[in-house]
C-alpha positions in Angstrom: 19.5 25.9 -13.6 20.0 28.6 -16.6 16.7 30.0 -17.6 17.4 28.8 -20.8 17.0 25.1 -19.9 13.5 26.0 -17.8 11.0 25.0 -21.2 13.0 22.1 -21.6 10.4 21.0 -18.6 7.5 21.2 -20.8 9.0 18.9 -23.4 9.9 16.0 -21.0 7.9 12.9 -20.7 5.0 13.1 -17.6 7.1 11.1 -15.5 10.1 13.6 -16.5 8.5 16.6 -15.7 7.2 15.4 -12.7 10.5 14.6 -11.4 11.8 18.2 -12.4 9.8 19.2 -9.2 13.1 18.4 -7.5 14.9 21.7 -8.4 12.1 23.3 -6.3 13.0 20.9 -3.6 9.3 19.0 -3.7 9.9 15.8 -5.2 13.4 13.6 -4.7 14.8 12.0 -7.5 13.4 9.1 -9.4 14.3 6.1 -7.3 17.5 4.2 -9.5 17.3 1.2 -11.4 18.9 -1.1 -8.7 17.2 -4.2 -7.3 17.4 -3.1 -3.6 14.9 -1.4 -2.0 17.3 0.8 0.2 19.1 1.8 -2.5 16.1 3.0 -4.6 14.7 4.6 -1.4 14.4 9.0 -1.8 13.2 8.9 1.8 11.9 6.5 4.9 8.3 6.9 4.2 8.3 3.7 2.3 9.1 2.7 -1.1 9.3 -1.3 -2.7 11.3 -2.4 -5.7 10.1 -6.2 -6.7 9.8 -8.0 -3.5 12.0 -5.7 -0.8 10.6 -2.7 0.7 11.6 -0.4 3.2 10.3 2.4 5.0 8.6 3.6 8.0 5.1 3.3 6.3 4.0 0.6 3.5 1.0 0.2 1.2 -1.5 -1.1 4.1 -0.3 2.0 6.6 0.1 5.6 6.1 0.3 8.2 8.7 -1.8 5.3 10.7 -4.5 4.5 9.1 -5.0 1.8 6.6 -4.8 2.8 2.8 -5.4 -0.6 2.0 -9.0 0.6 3.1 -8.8 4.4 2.1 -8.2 3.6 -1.7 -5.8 6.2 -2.8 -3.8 4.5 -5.3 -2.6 5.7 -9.1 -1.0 3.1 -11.1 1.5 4.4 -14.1 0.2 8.1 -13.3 -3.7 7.2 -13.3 -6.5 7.1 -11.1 -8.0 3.6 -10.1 -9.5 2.2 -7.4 -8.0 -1.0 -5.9 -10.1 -3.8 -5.0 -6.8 -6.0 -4.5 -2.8 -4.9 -5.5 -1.9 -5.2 -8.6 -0.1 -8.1 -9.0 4.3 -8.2 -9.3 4.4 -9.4 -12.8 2.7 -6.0 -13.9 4.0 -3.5 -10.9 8.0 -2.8 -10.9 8.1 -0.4 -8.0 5.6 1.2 -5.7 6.3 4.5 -3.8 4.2 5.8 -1.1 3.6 9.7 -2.0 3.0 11.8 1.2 4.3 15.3 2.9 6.8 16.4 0.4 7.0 13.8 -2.6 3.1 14.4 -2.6 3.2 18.0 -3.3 3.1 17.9 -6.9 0.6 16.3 -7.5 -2.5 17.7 -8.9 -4.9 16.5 -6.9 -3.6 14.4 -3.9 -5.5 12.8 -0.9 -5.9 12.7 2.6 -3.3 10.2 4.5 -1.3 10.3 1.2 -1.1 8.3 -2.0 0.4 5.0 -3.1 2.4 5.0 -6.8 2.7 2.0 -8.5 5.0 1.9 -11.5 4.3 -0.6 -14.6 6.8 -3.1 -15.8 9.4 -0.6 -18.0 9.6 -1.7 -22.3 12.1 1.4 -22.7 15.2 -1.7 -23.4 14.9 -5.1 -24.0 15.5 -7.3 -21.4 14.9 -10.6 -19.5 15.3 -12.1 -15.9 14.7 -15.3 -14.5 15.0 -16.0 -10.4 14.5 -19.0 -8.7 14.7 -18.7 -4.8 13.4 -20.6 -1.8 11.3 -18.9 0.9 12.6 -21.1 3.7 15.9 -22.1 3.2 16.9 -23.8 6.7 13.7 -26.2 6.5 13.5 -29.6 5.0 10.5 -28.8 2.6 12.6 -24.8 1.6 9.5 -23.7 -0.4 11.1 -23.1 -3.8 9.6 -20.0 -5.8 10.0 -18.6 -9.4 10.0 -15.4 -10.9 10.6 -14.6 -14.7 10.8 -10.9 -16.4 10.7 -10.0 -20.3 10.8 -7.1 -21.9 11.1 -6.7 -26.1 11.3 -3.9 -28.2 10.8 -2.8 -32.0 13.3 -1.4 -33.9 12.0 2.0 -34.6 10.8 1.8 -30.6 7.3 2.6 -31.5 6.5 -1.0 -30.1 6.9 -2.9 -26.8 6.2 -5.0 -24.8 6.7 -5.9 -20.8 5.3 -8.9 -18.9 6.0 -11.3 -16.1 5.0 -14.5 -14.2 5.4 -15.9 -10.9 4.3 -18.9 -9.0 5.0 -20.9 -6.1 3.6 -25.2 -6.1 4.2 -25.0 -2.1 4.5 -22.2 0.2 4.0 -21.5 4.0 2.5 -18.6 5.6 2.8 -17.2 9.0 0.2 -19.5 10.7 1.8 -22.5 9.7 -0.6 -22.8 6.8 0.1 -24.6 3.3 -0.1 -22.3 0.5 0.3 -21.8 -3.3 -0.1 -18.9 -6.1 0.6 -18.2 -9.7 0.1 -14.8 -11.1 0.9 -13.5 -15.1 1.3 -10.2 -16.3 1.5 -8.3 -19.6 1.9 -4.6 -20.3 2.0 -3.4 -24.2 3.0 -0.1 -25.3 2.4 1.5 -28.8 3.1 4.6 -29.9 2.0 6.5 -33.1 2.2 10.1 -34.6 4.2 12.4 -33.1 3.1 12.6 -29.3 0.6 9.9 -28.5 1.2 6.4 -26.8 -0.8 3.8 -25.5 -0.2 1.5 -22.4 -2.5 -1.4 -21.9 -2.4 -4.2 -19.0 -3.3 -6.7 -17.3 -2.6 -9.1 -14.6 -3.5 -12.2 -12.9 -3.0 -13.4 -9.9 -4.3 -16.8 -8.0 -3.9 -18.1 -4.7 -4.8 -20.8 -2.3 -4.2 -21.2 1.1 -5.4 -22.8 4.5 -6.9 -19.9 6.3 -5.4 -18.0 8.9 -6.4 -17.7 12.6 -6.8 -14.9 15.1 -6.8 -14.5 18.8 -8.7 -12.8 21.0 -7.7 -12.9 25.0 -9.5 -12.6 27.9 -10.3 -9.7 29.8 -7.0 -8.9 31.5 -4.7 -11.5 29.8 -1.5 -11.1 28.1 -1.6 -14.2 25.7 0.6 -17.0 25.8 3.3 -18.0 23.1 2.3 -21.1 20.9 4.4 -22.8 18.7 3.9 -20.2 15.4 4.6 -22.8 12.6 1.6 -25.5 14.1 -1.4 -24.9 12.1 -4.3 -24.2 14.6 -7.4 -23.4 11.8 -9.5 -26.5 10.6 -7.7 -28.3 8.5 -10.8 -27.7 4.9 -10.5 -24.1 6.1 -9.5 -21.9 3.2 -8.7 -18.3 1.5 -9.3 -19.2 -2.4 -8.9 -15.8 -4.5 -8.5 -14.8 -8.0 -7.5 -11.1 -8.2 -7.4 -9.1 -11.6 -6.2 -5.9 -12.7 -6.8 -4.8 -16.1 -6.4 -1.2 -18.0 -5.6 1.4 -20.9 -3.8 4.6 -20.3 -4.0 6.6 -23.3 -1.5 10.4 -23.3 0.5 12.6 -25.3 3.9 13.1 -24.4 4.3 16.8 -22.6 4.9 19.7 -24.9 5.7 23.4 -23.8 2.6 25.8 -24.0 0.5 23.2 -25.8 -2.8 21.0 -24.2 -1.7 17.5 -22.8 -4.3 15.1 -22.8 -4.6 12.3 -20.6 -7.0 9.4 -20.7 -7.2 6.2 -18.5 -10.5 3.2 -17.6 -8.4 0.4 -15.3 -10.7 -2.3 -13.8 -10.1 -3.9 -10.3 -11.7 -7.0 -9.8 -11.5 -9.9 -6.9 -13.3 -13.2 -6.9 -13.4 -14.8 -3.8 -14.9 -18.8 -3.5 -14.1 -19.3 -0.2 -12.6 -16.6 2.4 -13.2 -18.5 5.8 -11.4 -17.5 9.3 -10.5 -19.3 12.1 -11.0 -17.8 15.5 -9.7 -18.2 19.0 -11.8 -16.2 21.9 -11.5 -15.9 25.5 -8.2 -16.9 25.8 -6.9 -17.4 29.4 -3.5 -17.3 30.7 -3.2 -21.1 30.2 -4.3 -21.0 26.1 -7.5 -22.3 26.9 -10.1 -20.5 24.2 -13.7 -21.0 22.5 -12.7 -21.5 18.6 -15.4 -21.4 15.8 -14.2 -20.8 12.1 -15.8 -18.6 10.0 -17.0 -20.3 6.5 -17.3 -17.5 3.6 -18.0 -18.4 0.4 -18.2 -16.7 -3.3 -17.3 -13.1 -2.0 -16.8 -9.9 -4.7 -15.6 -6.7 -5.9 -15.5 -5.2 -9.0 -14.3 -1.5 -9.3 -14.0 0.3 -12.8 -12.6 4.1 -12.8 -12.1 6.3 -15.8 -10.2 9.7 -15.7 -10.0 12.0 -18.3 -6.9 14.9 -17.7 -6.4 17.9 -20.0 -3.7 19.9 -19.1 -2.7 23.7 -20.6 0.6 25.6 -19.7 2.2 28.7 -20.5 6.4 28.6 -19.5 8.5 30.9 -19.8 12.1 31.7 -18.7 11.3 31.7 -14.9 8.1 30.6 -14.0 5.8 28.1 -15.4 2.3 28.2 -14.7 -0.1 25.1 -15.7 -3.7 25.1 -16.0 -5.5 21.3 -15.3 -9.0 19.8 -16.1 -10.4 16.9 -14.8 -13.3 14.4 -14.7 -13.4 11.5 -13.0 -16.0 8.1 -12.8 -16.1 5.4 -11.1 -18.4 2.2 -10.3 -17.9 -0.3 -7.3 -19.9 -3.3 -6.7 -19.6 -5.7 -3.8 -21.1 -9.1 -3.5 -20.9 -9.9 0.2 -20.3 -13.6 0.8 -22.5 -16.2 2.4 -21.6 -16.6 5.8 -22.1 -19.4 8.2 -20.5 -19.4 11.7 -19.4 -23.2 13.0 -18.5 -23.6 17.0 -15.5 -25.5 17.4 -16.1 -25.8 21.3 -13.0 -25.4 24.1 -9.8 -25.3 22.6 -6.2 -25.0 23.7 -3.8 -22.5 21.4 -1.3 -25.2 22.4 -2.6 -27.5 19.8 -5.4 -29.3 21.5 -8.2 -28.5 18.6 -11.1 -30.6 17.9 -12.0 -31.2 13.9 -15.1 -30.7 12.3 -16.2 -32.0 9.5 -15.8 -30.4 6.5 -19.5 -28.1 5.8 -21.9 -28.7 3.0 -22.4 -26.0 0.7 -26.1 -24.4 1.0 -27.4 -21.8 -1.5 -28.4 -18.7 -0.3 -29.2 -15.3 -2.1 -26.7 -12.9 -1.5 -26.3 -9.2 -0.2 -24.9 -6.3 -2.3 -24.1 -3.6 -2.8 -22.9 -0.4 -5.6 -20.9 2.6 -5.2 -21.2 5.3 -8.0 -18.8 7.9 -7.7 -18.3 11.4 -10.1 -15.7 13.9 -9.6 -15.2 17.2 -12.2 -11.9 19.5 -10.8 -10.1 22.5 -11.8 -6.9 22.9 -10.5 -3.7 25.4 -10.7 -0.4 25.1 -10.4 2.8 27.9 -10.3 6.7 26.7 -10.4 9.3 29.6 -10.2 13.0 28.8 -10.7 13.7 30.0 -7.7 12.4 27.4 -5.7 8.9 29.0 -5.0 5.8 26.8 -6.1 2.0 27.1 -5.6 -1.2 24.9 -6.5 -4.8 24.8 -5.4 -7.3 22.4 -6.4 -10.8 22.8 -6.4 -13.1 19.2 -7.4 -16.9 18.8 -7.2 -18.1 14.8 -6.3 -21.4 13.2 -6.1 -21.7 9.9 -4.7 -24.8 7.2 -5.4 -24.8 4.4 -2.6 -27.3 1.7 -2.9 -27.6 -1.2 -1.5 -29.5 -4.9 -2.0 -30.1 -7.1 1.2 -30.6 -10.4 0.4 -33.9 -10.0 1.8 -36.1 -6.7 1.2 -36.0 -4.3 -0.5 -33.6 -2.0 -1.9 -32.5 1.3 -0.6 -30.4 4.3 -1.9 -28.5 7.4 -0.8 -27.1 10.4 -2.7 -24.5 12.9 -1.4 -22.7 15.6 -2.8 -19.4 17.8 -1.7 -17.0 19.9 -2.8 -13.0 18.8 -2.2 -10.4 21.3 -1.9 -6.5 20.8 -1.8 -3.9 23.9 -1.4 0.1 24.1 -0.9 2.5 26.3 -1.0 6.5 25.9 -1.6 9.0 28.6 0.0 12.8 27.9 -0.9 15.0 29.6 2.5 18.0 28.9 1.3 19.8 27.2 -1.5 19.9 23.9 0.2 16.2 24.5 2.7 12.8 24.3 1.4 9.8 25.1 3.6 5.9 23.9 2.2 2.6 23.8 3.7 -0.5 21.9 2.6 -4.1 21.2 3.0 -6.3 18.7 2.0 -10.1 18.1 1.6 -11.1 14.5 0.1 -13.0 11.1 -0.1 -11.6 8.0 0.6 -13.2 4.4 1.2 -13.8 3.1 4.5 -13.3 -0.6 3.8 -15.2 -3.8 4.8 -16.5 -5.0 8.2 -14.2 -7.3 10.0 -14.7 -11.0 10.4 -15.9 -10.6 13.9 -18.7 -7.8 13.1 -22.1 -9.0 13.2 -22.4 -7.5 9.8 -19.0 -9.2 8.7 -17.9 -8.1 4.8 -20.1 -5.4 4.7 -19.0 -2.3 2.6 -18.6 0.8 4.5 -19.8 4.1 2.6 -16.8 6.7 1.5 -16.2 9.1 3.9 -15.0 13.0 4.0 -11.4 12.6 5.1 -9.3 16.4 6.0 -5.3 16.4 6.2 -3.2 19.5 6.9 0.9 19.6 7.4 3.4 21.9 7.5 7.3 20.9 6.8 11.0 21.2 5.3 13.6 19.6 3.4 17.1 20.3 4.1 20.0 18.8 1.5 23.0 19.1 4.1 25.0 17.2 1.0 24.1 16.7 -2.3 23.6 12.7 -1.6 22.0 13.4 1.5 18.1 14.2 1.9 16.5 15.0 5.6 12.7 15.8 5.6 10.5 16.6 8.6 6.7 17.3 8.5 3.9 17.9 11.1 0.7 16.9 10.5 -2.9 16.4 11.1 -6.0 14.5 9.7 -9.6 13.8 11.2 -12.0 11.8 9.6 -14.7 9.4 10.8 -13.7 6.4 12.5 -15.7 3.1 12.7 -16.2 0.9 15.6 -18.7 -1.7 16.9 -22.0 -1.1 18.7 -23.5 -2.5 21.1 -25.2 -5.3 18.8 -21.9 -6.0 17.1 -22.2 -3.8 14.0 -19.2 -2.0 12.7 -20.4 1.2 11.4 -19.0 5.1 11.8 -19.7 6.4 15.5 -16.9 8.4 16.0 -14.0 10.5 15.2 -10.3 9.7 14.7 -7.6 12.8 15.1 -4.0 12.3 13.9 -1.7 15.1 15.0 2.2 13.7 14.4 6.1 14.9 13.4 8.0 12.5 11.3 11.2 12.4 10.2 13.4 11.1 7.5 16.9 10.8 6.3 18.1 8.8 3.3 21.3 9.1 1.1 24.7 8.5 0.8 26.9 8.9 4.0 30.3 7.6 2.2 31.4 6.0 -0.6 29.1 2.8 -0.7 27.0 3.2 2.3 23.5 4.6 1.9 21.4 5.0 4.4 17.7 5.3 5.1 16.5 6.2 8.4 13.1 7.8 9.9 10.6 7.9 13.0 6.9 9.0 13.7 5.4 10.0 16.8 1.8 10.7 16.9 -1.1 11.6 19.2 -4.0 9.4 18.2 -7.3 10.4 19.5 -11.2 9.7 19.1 -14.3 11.6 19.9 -17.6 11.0 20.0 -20.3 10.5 22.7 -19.1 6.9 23.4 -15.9 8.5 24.4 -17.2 11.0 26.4 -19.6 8.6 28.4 -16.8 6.4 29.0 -17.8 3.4 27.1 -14.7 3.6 25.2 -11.2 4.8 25.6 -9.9 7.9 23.5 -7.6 5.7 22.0 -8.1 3.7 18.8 -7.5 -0.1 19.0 -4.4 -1.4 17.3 -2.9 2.1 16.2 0.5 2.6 17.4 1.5 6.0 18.1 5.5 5.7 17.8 7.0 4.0 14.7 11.1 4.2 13.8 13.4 2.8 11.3 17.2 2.9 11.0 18.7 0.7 8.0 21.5 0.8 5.8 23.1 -0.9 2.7 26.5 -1.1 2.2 28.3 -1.7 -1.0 32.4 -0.3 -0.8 34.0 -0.5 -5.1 36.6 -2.6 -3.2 34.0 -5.3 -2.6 33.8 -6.3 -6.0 29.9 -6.9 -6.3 29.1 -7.9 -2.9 27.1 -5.8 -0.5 25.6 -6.1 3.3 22.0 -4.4 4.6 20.2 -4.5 7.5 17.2 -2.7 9.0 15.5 -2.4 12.4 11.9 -1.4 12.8 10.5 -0.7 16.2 6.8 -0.8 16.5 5.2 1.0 19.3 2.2 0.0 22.0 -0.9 -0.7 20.8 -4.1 -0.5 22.5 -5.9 -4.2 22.7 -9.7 -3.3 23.3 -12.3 -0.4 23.3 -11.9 0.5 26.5 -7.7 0.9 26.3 -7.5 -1.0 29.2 -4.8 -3.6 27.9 -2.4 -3.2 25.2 0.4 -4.8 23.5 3.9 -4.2 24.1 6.3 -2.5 21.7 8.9 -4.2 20.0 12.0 -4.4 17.3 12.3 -6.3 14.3 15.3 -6.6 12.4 16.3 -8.2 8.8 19.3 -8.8 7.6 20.9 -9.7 4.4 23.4 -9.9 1.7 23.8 -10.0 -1.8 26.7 -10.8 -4.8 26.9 -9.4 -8.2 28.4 -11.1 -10.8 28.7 -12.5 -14.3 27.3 -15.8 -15.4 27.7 -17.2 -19.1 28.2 -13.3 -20.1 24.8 -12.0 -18.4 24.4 -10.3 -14.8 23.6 -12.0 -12.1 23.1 -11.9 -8.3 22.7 -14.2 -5.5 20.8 -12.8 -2.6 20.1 -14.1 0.9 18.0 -12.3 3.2 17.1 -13.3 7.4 13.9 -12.0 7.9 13.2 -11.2 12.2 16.8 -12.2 12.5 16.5 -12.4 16.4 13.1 -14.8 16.1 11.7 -11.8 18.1 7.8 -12.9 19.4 5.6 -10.1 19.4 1.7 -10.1 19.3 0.1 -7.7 16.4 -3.4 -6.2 17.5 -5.6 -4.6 14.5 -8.4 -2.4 14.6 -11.2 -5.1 15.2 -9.2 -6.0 18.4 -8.1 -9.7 16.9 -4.6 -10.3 17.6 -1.9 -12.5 15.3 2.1 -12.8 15.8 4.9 -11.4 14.0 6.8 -14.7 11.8 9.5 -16.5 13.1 12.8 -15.9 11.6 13.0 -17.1 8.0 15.7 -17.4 5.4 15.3 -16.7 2.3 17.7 -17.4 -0.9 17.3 -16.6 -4.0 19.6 -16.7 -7.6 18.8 -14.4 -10.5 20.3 -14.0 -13.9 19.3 -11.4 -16.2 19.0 -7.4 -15.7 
């Protein structure tokens, strides 16, 4: 790059500039505007584009642990904290930001960060797709999804939006299902560097709710028929999940200030979020059921983040100066909960009914985080390659709760966060970096099997470190390996049942990735993890439990590929194989469930219909019907879903 073209950095968009990091081999480039999620993939660590993803992580699992639960998320560039995702008809992409696509950011978090990207209004444009979820069934399960996009004339006005909905869906328990969600995302802009982006999104869904399985002491469980429903028939997940927001900025000038302002609310209603449980199973499917009846269950999480941004660039370096303050405010309304025995049950389908349950009104549990942050941070780009950037952040955290019962109680704590890296080019094509990180992240809800079931954990202190490179062997072709390692608290259940913090949890792993172009029209995107996963504590060294966390997996690999030759006129071929590694089943690691593969496969044709794009697309999800049981960290197991085929026409960009 001449030095010449270096300020043109400073006078890209955010997103622009951002991307720039490339030339300093930090960040890949901005994932293409193609509808397949291999082909919009910079590297294996898990990317998503619409409804496909691909990777070796995904939104609910970094690194293993559960960001669903840790609540590092930025949607369109800004802080927020998730109470539920963002629904489809707002989100076009989502990218998982760890090891090197996380380096420049200015302030990133432990276990790494998930992106989401708004619906575009750069070009006008609309898409309409009808598909069916099962296609091999007699009841297929149609679908529908519609995009829009409009623009004004002199482009200082548009508009993006979206809505989706299914009348009759089926989920992996055999359960009847079916959502709706809407989306709209306005942009204005007005003098000569400002813009506005406002959205908000809505989606709704109903479902019978799904079951779990807990074995015996010493059995592996049976295999049941996966598509007989086995929860009481009034059981039921009824949700209404919001996400709403305005992100306010000036476009990026060369030595100038850049502002940056943002207030995004999560919210999720809940009427009903019961769960049906199978216990003691023996070898013959023979279990104690009891469903779990939850009703009018809430979260409502509101962040504001104000950035202010100062650089100074010249012909070979660029250095950049960065303010922030951060708010936020969490409240949780845990559900009332009533337990219902079910009696002996057989998996096999041999389940007594109960009647439906009155409603009873009870007063409810809560409970409110309040959460400040003000940071400083620093960052250096040479042309050369090298790059530096510390981050320095002060936070105070107010945690009170409200029992249903008693009086309330509050605690106050206060930290400082740190985060450092450091970028070393070796060669033209080889980039070494090293990173450390200091933050807070949430610790999620009890499970439904937790004496104190849907209760909020508090945020905890969370530390990552890694060390890594990036080697371009060819300029399509992107390998990337990083070793790594985060501690932070763990949870686990007492004696009395209670989920709560008692130990713990050490990452130490190597992963690798390789995506890019191999030959002409076949692009690759491959990866693997391996990880030593390992608690302390006192329980651990009494012996009560095992040093290994329940339902973490230590070895994770993916090899997939989309293939797409000019000759083929439109039509393409992909496939991808996942292998999941042994999990332990209980405390103690005395049982644990068996690794396995999955693989998808699919194709899709592109063509022309009535003058507009089109493409027809039909995917095979668990192509092999592969039957593998899933433990999570509560030690409740479920099954992968059996092979499904999915179909689906589109027609519009």
């Amino acid at each position: 790059m001449p030095p010449s073209d270096f300020p043109a950095l400073r006078r890209a968009s955010r997103p622009e500039l951002k991307a720039c990091a490339a030339l300093l081999g930090l960040l890949t480039a901005e994932a293409r505007a193609q509808d397949n999620a291999i082909g919009g993939a910079d590297d294996a660590f898990g990317s998503r584009i619409g409804q496909e993803s691909i990777g070796l992580y995904s939104e609910s699992l970094v690194r293993g642990f559960d960001l669903q639960q840790a609540g590092n998320y930025r949607i369109g560039d800004a802080y927020f904290v998730r109470a539920a995702s963002p629904p489809d008809t707002l989100v076009a992409s989502s990218q998982i930001r760890v090891g090197a696509s996380a380096l420049p950011l200015d302030f990133p978090a432990p276990s790494g960060i998930v992106q989401y990207s708004l619906l575009s209004g750069d070009r006008e444009r609309t898409r309409v797709e009808l598909g069916f979820q099962h296609l091999l069934d007699s009841n297929p399960r149609p679908y529908l999804r519609a995009f829009f996009a409009r623009r004004s004339d002199d482009g200082r006005f548009s508009v993006a939006g979206g809505a989706l909905g299914s009348p009759s869906a089926r989920y992996i328990f055999g359960n009847e299902a079916k959502y709706r969600s809407a989306g709209i995302v306005p942009r204005m802009r007005w003098g000569e560097r400002w813009q506005a982006t406002g959205f908000h999104g809505v989606y709704m869904q109903r479902y019978q709710t799904d079951v779990g399985f807990a074995p015996a002491a010493g059995v592996r469980l049976p295999e049941p028929d996966r598509l007989r429903y086995l929860g009481q028939t009034w059981s039921r997940f009824d949700t209404r999940n919001t996400t709403s927001g305005l992100i306010v900025a000036t476009d990026a000038e060369a030595n100038a200030w850049d502002y940056a302002f943002s207030a995004i609310r999560s919210r999720v209603d809940r009427p009903r979020s019961d769960f049906n449980l199978f216990d003691s199973i023996d070898a013959e499917g023979r279990a104690d059921a009891s469903v779990v009846v939850a009703r009018d269950r809430g979260i409502d999480s509101r962040a504001l983040e104000s950035v202010a941004r100062r650089d100074w660039t010249r012909a070979t370096h660029r250095n950049e100066l960065v303010l922030l303050a951060r708010a936020r405010r969490s409240d949780y309304r845990s559900p009332r909960v009533s337990t219902f025995a079910v009696g002996p049950a057989s998996i096999w389908g041999d389940v007594p009914s109960l009647p439906a349950p009155e409603d009873a009104e009870e007063r409810q549990s809560r409970a409110r985080v309040e959460q400040r942050e003000a940071g400083l941070g620093w960052q250096f780009r040479h042309r050369n390659g090298f790059a530096a950037n510390v981050g320095l952040r002060r936070v105070g955290i107010d945690e009170t709760a409200f029992p249903a019962d008693g009086a309330s109680s509050a605690r106050r704590s206060q930290a400082w966060l740190h985060n450092g890296a450091i970028v070393v080019p070796l060669s033209q094509r080889i980039t070494a970096f090293a990173a450390t990180t200091r933050g807070i992240e949430e610790a999620g809800i009890a499970p439904e099997n937790a004496s104190n079931r849907f209760e909020a954990l508090p945020p905890i202190l969370a530390r990552q470190s890694e060390v890594g490179a990036k080697w371009q062997p060819a300029p399509a072709l992107t390998l990337l390996g990083t070793v790594f390692r985060i501690r932070k608290p763990d949870p686990g259940f007492d004696a009395n049942g209670v989920y709560r913090f008692m130990e713990d949890v050490e990452h130490r792993g190597i992963e690798l990735s390789a995506a890019g172009e191999l030959a002409e029209g076949l692009r690759v995107v491959a990866g693997a993890s391996w990880m030593k996963l390992r608690l302390s504590g006192e329980r651990v060294e009494s012996g009560d439990i095992g040093e290994r966390p329940v339902g973490r997996s230590s070895k994770l690999a993916l090899a997939s590929f989309d293939y797409a030759p000019p000759a083929w006129r439109g039509f393409s071929l992909d496939a991808d194989a996942t292998y999941y590694g042994p999990k332990p089943a209980d405390d103690r690691n005395l049982r644990r469930t068996p690794g396995y593969t999955l693989l998808n496969v699919g194709a899709r044709y592109r063509f022309s219909l009535g003058g507009k794009p089109a493409a027809l697309r039909m995917r095979v999800y668990n192509a092999t019907n592969k039957y593998a049981w899933i433990v999570g960290g509560s030690g409740i197991q479920s099954y992968e879903p059996e092979r499904r085929v999915m179909l689906s026409l589109s027609l519009g960009e």
